[in-house]
VOBA-1610 file (N, C-alpha, C; in pm, whole numbers, padded with zeros to 5 digits, always signed):
BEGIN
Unk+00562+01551-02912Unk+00520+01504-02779Unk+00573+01599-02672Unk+00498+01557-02558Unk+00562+01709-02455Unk+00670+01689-02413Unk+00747+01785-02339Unk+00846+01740-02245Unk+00805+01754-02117Unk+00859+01639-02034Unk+00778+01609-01879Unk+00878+01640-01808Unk+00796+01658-01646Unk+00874+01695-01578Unk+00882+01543-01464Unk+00990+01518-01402Unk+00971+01429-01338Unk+01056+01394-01241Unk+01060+01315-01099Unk+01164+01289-01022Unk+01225+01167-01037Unk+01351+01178-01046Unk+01457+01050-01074Unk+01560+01054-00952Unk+01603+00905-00873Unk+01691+00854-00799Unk+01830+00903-00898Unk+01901+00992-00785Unk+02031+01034-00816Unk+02156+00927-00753Unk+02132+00850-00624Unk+02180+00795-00570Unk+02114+00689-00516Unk+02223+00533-00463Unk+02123+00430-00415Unk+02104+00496-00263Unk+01978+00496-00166Unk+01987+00539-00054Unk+01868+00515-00024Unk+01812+00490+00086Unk+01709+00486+00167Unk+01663+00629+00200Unk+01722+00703+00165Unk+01693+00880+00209Unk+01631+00909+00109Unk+01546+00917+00070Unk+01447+00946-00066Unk+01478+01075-00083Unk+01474+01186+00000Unk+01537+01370-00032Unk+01640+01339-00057Unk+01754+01286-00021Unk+01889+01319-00074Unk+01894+01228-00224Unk+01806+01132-00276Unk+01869+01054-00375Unk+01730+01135-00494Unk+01590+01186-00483Unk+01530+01193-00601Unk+01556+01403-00601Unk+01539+01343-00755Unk+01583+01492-00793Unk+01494+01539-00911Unk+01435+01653-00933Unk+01364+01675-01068Unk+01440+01702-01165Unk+01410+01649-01253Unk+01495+01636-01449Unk+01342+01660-01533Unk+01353+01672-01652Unk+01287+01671-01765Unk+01356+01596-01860Unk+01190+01547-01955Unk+01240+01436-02037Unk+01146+01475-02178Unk+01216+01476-02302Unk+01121+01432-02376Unk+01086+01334-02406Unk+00922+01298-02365Unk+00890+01188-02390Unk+00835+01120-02565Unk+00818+01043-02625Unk+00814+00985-02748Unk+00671+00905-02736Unk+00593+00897-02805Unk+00519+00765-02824Unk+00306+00831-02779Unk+00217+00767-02735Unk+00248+00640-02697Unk+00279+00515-02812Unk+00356+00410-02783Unk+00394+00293-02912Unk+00250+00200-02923Unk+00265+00103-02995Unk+00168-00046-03014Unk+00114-00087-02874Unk+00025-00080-02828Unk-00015-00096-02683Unk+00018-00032-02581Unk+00047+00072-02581Unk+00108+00190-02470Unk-00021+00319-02492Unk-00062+00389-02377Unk-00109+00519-02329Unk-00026+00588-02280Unk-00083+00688-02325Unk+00015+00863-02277Unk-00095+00913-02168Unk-00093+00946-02045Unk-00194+00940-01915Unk-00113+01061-01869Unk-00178+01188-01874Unk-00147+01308-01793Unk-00188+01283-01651Unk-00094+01283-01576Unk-00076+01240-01427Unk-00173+01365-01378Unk-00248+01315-01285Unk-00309+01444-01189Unk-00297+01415-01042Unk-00282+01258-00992Unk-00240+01215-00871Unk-00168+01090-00840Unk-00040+01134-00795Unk+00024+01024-00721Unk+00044+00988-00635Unk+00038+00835-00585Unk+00038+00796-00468Unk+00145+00795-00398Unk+00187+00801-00258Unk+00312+00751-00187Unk+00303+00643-00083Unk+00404+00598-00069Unk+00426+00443-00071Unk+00554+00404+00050Unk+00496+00363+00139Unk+00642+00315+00247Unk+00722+00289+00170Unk+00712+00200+00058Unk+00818+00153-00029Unk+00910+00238-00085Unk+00848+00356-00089Unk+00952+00424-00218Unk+01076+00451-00153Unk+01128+00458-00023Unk+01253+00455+00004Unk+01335+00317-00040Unk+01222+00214-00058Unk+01340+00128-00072Unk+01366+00127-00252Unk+01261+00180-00303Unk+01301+00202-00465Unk+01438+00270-00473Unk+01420+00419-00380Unk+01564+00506-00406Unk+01653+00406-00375Unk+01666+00316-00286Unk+01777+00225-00199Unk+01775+00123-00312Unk+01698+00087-00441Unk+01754-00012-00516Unk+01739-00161-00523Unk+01643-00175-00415Unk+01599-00298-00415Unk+01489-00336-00511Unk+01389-00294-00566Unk+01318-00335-00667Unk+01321-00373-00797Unk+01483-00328-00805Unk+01569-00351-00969Unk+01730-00350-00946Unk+01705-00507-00898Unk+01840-00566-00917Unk+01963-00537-00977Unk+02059-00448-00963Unk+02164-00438-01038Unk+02121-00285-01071Unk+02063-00186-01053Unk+01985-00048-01111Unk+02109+00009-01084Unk+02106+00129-01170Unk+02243+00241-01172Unk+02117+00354-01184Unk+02196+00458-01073Unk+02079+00569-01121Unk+02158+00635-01193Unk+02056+00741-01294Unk+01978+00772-01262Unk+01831+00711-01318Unk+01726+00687-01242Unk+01643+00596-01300Unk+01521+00687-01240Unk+01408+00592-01272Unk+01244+00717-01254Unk+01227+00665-01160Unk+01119+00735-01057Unk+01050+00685-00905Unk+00886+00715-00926Unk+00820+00685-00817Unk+00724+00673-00813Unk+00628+00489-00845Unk+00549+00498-00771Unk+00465+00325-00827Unk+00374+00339-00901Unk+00243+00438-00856Unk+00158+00419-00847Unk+00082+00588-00952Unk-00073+00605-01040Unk-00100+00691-01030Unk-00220+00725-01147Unk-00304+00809-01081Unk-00430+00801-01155Unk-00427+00989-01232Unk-00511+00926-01319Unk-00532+01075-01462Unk-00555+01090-01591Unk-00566+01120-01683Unk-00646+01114-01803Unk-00540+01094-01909Unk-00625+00989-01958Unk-00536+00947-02098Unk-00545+01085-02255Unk-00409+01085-02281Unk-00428+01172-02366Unk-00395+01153-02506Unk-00356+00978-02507Unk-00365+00952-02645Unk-00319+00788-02626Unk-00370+00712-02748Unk-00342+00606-02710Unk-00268+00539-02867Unk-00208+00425-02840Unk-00112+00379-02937Unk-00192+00256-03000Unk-00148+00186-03119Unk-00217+00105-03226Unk-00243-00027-03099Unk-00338-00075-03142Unk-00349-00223-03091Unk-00384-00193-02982Unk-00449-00080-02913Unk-00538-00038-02787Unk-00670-00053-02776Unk-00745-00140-02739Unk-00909-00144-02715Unk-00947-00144-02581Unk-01054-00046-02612Unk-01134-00017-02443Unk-01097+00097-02412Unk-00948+00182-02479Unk-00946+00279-02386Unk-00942+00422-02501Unk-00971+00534-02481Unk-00942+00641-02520Unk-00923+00772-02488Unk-00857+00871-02544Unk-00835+01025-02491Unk-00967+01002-02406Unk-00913+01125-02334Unk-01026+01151-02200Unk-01068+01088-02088Unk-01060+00920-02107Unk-01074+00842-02023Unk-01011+00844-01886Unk-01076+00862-01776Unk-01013+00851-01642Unk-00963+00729-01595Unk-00817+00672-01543Unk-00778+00585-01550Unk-00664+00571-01358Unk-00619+00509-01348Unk-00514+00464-01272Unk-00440+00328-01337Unk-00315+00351-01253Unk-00201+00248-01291Unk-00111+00201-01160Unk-00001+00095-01213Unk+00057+00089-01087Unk+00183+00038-01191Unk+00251+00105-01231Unk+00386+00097-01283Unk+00525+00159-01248Unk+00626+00064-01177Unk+00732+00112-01137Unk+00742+00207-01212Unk+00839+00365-01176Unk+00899+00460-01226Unk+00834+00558-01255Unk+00670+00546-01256Unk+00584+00614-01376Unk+00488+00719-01271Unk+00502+00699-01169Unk+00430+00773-01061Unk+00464+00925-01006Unk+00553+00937-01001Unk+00630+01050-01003Unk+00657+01128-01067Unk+00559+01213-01196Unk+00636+01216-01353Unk+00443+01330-01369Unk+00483+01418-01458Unk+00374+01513-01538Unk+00282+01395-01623Unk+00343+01340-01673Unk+00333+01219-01781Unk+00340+01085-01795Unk+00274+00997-01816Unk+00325+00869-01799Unk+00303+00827-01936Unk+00393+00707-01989Unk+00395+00604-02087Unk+00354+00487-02049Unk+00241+00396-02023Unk+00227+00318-02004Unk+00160+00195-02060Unk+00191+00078-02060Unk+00131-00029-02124Unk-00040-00040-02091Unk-00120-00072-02175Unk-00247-00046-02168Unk-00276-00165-02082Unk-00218-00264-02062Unk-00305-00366-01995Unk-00258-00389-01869Unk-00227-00250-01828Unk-00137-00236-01685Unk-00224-00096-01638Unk-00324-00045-01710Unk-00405+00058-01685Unk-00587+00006-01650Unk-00609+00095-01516Unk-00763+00026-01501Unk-00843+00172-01489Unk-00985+00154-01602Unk-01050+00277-01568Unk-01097+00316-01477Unk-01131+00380-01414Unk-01185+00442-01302Unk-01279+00603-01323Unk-01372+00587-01229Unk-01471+00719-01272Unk-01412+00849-01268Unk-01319+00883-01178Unk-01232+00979-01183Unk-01120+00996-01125Unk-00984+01041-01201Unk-00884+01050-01173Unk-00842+01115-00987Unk-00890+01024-00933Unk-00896+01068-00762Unk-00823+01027-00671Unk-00756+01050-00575Unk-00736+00980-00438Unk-00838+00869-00407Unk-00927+00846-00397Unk-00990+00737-00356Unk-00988+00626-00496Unk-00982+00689-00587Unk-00961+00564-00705Unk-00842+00519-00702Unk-00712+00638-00689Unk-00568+00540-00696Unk-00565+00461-00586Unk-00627+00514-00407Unk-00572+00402-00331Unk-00621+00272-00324Unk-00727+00298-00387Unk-00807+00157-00443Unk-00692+00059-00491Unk-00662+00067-00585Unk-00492+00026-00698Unk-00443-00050-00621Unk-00358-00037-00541Unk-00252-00067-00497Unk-00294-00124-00343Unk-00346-00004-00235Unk-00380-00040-00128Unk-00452-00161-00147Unk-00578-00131-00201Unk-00706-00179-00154Unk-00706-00301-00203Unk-00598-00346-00333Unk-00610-00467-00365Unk-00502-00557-00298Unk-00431-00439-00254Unk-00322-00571-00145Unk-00367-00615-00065Unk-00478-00560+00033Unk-00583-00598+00121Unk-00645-00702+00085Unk-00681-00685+00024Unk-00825-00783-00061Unk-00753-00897-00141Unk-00634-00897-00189Unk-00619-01031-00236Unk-00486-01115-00095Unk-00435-01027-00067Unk-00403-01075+00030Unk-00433-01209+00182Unk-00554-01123+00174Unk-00694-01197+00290Unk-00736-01309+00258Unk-00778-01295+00116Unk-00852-01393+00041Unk-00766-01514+00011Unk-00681-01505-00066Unk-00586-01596-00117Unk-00443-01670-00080Unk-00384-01529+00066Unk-00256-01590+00152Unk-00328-01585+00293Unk-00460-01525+00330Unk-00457-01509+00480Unk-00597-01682+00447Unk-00650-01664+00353Unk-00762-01760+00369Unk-00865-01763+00480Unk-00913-01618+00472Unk-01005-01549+00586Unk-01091-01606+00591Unk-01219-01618+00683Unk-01334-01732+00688Unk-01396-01641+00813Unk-01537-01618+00799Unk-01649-01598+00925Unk-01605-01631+01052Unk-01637-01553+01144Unk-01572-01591+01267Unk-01483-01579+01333Unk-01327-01570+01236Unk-01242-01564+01289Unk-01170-01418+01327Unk-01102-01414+01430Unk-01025-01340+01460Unk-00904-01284+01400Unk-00895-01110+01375Unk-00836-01081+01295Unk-00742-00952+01344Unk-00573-00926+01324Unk-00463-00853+01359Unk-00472-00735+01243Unk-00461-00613+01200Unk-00392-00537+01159Unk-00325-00410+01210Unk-00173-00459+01149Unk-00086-00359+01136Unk-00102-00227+01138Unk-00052-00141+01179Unk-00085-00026+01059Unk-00171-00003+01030Unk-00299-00021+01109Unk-00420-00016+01044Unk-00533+00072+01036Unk-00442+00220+01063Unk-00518+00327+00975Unk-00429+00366+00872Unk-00334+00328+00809Unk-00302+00360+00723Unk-00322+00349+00558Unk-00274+00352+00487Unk-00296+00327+00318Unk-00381+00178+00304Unk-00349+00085+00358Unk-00346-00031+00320Unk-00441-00103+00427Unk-00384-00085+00558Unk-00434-00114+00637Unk-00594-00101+00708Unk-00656+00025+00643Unk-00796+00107+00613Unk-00895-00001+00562Unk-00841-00079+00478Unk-00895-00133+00387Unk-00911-00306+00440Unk-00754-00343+00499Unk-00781-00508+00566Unk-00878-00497+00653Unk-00868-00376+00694Unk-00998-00382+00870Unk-01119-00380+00809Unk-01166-00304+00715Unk-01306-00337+00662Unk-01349-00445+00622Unk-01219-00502+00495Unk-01252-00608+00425Unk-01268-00775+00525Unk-01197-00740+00664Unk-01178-00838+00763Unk-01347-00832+00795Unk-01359-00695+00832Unk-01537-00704+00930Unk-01637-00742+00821Unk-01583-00721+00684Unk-01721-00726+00594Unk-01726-00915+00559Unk-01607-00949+00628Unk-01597-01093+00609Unk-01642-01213+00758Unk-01693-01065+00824Unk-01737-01155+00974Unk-01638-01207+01064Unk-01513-01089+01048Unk-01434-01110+01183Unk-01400-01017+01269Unk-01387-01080+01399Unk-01361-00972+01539Unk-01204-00906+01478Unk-01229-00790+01468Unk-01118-00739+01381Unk-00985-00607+01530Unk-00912-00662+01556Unk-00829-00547+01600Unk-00689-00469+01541Unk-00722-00352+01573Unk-00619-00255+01477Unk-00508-00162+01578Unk-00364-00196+01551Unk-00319-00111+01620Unk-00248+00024+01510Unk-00240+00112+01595Unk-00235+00266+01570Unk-00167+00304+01651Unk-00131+00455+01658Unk-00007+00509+01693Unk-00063+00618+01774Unk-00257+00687+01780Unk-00264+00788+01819Unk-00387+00740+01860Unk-00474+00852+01920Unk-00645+00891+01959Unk-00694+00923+01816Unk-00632+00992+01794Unk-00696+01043+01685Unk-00695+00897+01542Unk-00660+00807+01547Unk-00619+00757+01459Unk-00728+00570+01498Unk-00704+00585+01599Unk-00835+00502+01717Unk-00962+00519+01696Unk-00948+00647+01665Unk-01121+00713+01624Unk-01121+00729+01462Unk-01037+00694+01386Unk-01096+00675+01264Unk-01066+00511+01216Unk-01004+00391+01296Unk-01017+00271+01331Unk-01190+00268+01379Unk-01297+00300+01473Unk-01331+00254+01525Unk-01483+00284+01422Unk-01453+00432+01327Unk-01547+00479+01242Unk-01582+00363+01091Unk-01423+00347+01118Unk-01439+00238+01017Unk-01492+00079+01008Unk-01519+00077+01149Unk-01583-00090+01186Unk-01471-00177+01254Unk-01356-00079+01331Unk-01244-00196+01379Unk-01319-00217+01526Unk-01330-00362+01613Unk-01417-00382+01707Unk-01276-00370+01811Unk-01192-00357+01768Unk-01093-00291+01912Unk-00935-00257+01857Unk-00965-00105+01831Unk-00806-00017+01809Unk-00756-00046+01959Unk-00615-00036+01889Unk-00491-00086+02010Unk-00396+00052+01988Unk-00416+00164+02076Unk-00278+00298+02056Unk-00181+00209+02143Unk-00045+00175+02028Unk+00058+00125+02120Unk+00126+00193+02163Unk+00091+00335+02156Unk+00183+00432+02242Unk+00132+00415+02374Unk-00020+00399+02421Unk-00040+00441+02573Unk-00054+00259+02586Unk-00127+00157+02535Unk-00129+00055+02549Unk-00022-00075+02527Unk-00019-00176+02594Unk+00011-00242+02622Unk-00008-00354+02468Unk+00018-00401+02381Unk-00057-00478+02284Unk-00054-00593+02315Unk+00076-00709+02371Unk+00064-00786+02415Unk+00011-00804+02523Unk-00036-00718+02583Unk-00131-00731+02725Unk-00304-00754+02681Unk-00287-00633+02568Unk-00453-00646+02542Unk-00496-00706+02424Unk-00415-00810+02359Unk-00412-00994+02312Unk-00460-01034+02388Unk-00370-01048+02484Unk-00358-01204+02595Unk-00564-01178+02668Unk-00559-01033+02693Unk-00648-01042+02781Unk-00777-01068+02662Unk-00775-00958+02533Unk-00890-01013+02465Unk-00912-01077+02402Unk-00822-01172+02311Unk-00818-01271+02233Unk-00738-01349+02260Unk-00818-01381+02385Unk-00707-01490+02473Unk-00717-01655+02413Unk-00769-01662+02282Unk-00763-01794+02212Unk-00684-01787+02096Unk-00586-01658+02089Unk-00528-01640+01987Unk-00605-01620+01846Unk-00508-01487+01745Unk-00519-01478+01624Unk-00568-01577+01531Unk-00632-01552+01441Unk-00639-01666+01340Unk-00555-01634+01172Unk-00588-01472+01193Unk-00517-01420+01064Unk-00486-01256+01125Unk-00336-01286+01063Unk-00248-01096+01087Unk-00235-01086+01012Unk-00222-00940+00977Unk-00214-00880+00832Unk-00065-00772+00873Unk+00033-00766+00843Unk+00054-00738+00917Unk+00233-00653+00831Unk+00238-00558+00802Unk+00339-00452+00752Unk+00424-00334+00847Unk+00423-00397+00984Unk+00551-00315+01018Unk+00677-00384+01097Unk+00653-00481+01082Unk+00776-00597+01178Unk+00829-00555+01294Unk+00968-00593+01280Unk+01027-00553+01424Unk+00948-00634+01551Unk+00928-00553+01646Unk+00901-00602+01820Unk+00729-00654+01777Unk+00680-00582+01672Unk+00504-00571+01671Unk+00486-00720+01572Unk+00574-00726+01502Unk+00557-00888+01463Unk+00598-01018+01554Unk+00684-00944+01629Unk+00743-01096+01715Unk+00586-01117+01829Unk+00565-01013+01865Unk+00443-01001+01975Unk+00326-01072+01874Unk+00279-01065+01751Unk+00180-01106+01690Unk+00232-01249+01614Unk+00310-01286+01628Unk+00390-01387+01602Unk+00327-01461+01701Unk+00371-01453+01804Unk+00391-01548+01971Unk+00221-01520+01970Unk+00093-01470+01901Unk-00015-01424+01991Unk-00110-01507+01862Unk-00024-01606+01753Unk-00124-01671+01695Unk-00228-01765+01745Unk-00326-01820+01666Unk-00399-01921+01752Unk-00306-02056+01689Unk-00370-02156+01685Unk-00357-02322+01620Unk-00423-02308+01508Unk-00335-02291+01398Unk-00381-02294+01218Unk-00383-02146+01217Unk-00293-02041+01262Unk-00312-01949+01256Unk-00206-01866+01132Unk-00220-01788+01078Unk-00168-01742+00981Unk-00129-01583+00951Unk-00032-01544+00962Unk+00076-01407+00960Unk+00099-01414+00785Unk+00011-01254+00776Unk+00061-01262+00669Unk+00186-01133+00653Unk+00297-01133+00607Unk+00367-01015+00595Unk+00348-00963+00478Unk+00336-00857+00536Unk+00247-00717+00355Unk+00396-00707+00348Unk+00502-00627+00446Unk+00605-00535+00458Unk+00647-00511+00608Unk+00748-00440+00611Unk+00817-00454+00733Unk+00854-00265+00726Unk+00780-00194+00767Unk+00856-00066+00749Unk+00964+00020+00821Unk+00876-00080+01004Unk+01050+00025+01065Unk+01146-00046+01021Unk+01165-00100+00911Unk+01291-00126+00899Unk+01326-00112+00768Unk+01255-00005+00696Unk+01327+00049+00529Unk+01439+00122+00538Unk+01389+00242+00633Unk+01503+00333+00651Unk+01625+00253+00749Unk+01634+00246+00840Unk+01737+00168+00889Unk+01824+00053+00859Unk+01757-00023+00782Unk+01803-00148+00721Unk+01749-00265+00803Unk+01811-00391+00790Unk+01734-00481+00912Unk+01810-00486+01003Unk+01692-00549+01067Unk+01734-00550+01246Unk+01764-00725+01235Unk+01906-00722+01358Unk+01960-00802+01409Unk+01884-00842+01536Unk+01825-00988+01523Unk+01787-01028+01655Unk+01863-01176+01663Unk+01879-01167+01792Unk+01883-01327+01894Unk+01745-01398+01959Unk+01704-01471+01903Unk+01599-01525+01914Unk+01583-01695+01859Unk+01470-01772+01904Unk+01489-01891+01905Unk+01429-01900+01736Unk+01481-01981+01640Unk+01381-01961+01518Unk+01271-02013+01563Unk+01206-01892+01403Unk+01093-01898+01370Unk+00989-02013+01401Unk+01058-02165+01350Unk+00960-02276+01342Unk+00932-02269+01481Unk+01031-02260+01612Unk+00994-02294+01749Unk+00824-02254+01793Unk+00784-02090+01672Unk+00651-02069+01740Unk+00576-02081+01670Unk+00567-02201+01571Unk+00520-02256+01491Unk+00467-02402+01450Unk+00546-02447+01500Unk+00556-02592+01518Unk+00407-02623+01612Unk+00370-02593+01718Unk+00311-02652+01816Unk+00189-02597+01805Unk+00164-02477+01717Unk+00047-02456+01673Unk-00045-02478+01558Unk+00090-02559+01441Unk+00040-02563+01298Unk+00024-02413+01223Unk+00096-02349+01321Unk+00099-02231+01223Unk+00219-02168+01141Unk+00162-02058+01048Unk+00250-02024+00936Unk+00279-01879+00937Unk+00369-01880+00876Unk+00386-01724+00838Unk+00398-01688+00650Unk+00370-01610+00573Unk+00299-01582+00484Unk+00352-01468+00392Unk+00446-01437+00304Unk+00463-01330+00277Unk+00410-01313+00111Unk+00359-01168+00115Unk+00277-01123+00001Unk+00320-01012-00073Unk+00377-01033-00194Unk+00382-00937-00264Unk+00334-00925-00390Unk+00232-00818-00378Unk+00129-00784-00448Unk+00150-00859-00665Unk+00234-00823-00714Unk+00272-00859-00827Unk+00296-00979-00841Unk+00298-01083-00788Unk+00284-01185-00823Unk+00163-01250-00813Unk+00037-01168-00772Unk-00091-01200-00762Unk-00169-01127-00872Unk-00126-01085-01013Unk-00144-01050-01069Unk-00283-01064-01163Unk-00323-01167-01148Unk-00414-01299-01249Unk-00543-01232-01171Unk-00528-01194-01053Unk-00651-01130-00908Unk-00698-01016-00961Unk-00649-00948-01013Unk-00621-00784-01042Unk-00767-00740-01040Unk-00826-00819-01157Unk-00933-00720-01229Unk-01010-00793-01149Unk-01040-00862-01132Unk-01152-00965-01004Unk-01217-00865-00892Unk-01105-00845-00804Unk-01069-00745-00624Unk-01103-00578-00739Unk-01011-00627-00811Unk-01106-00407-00821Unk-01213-00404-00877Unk-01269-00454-01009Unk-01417-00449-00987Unk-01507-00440-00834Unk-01456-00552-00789Unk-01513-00575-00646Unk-01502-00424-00563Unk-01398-00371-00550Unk-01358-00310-00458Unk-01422-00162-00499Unk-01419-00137-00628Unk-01444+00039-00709Unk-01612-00004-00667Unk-01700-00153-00669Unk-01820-00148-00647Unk-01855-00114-00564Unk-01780-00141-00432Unk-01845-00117-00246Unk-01814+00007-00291Unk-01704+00060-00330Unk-01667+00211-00274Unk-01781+00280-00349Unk-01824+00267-00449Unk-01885+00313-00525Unk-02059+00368-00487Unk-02072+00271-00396Unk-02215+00184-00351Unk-02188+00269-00228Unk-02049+00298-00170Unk-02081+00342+00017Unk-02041+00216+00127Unk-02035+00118+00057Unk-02008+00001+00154Unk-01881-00007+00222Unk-01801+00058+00143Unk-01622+00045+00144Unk-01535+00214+00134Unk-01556+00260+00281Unk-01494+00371+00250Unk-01317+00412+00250Unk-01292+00509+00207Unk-01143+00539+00155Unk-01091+00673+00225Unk-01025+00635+00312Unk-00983+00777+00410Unk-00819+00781+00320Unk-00849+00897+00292Unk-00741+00995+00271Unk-00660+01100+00350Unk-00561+01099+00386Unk-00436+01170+00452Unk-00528+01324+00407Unk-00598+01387+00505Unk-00588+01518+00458Unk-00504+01633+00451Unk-00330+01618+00433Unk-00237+01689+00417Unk-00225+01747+00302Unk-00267+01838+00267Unk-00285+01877+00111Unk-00060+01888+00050Unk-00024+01762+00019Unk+00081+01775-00084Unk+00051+01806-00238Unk+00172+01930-00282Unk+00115+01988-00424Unk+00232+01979-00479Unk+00229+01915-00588Unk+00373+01965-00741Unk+00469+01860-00717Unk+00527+01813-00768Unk+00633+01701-00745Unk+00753+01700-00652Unk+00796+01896-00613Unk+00888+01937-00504Unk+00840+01860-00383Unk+00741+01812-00365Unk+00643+01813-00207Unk+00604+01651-00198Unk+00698+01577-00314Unk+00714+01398-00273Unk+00787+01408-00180Unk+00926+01489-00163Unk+01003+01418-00017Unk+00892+01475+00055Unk+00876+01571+00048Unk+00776+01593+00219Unk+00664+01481+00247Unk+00626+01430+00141Unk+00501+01332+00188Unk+00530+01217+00195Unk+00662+01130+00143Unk+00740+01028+00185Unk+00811+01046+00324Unk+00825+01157+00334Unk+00912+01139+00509Unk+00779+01209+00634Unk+00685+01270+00602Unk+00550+01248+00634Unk+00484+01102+00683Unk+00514+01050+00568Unk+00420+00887+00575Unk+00483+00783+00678Unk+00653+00812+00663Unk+00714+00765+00756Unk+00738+00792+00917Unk+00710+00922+00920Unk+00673+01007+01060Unk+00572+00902+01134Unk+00484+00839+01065Unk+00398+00787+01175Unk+00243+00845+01180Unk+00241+01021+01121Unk+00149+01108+01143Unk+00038+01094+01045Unk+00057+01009+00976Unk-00033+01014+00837Unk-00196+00946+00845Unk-00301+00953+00853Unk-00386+00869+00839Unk-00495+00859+00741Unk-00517+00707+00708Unk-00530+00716+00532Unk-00384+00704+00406Unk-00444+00703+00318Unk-00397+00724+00201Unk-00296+00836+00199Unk-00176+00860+00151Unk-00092+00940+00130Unk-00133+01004+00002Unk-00118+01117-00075Unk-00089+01174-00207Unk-00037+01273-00195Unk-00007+01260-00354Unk+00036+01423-00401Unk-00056+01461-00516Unk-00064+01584-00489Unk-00149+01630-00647Unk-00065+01697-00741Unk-00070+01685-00844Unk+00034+01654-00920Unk-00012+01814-01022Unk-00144+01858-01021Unk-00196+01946-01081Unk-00301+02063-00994Unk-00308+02140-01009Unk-00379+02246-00898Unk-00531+02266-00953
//
C-alpha cells in the first residue's frame, strides 16, 4: 500500500499554522467495508481551527489527522463493499481524512458523485447543512421571511437559494460589493454589506414584521441583532458561531436569552450536521439533482489553493472574511 502524505495537529490551538504539520504514513488496508479514495480535493472549513483546538474529540492528544471533508477516486475497495468500485468518483465527510494524499474510509460514509470536484464536495457538507437544516430545525414554509449569515459563503450560498426556491423573501448579509453582487446573482431579494450598512436599521425598516427563520453561523453582535429582529413563532437556527473560534467566547452582560423569547413564542435552534444523519442520502440526491439540472448553483472561492503546504493559507484566508463561495484545496495538479 502507498505511503501518504498528510497534515496532522502538533498542538491543541486555535492557530491551525502553528499546530498542523506534514508527516507521512504508511497506510494498510482498505479492511471489510472500508475504500482507499485518492484525494484530489479538499474542502476547508471555519471549523478546522476548532479541530486543531480539540474540541471535536474529547480528551484528543496530538498528534492526530485534520481535515473533514473530501472528494476523489476510489482506488480499491475492501470485502463486504457493494455499489462501489476502483475508478468511481466519490466524496466523503470524515473527521481526519480530508487533509491527507489518501484516505481510508468506511464505505457507507462515502457518496458517489459524477466527478471528483469542488462543486460535488461543497455539495457534502455545505449544501446539506443548508438543506437539512431549513427543512427539519428551521421548518421553512412559503412566504416566510428569511436571515442568512454569512451568506455568500460555503454554506450560506446554498440557505439563500434553498430559502428562495422555497418561496421566501430571503436577506443576506456580507462583508463586501463584490460579495452583494454574487448574493443578488444568486436570487438573495436584499444583500445587507454590514460594513457600509446599518443591519439593524435595514430589518427594522424592511422586515418590519420580523424574521420568521435565521440561518445563522457567525454570532457575536450579528446574532444578538437577529435575535431581537425575530417575528412571533420565529426561529434562529445556529449553524456556528465563527468570530468566535479563533478568540474563544465572548463574555456578555445581557438580559437572558428567554427575555427575547418569551413574548414572541420564539426559539433558538442549534444544528449540528451529524446528528442529522438518517437525512443524508434524501438532501443529496436532491441537491447533486438541481445542481445537476442548473437549478442550484455552486460558487466556488476562485483562489486557486495547491498541495497540502497551502491548507494554512486557505484556513486563515476563509477566516479573513475575503473568501466567496466554497473554500478548497487541490490536492493534485
Amino acid at each position: 500500500m502507498p505511503t501518504i502524505r498528510k497534515l496532522v495537529a502538533t498542538e491543541l490551538t486555535p492557530d491551525f499554522r502553528r499546530s498542523a504539520q506534514l508527516a507521512e504514513e504508511e497506510i494498510d488496508g482498505p479492511g471489510p467495508g472500508e475504500v482507499l479514495i485518492r484525494n484530489v480535493v479538499a474542502g476547508v472549513n471555519a471549523s478546522d481551527v476548532n479541530m486543531t483546538a480539540g474540541h471535536y474529540q474529547p480528551g484528543v492528544e496530538p498528534p492526530f489527522d485534520l481535515g473533514f471533508e473530501g472528494a476523489g477516486v476510489v482506488e480499491a475497495v475492501g470485502d463486504k463493499v457493494d455499489g462501489l468500485a476502483a475508478g468511481d468518483a466519490v466524496a466523503f465527510s470524515v473527521l481526519g481524512q480530508g487533509f491527507r494524499s489518501h484516505a481510508v474510509v468506511p464505505a457507507n460514509r462515502v457518496v458517489p458523485v459524477p466527478e471528483p470536484s469542488a462543486e460535488a464536495l461543497s455539495v457534502l457538507v455545505s449544501g446539506l447543512t443548508a438543506s437539512i437544516a431549513l427543512e427539519q430545525v428551521g421548518e421553512l414554509e412559503a412566504g416566510e421571511t428569511v436571515l442568512v449569515t454569512a451568506a455568500a459563503g460555503g454554506t450560506g450560498q446554498y440557505a439563500v437559494q434553498l430559502a428562495k426556491r422555497a418561496g421566501a423573501t430571503v436577506f443576506g448579509t456580507c462583508g463586501s460589493d463584490e460579495k452583494a453582487a454574487l448574493l443578488r446573482d444568486l436570487g438573495c431579494d436584499r444583500p445587507i454589506n454590514y460594513r457600509s450598512e446599518d443591519v439593524k436599521a435595514v430589518l427594522k425598516a424592511e422586515a418590519p414584521d420580523g424574521l420568521d427563520v435565521v440561518y445563522e453561523a457567525v454570532g457575536g453582535a450579528l446574532f444578538d441583532t437577529a435575535l431581537r429582529a425575530l417575528a412571533v413563532k420565529g426561529r434562529l437556527i445556529s449553524i456556528g458561531f465563527v468570530g468566535e473560534y479563533v478568540d474563544g467566547p465572548e463574555r456578555v452582560t445581557d438580559v437572558r436569552v428567554y427575555h427575547r423569547l418569551l413574548s414572541k413564542s420564539a426559539s433558538v435552534r442549534g444544528f449540528f450536521l451529524p446528528h442529522y444523519a438518517r437525512h443524508f442520502r434524501e438532501h443529496m440526491t436532491r441537491l447533486l439533482g438541481l445542481v445537476g439540472s442548473g437549478e442550484l448553483r455552486v460558487a466556488v472561492d476562485p483562489t486557486g489553493f495547491r498541495g497540502l503546504g497551502a491548507v494554512a493559507d486557505a484556513v486563515e484566508y476563509l477566516h479573513s472574511g475575503q473568501s466567496r463561495g466554497k473554500v478548497v484545496v487541490w490536492l493534485e495538479d
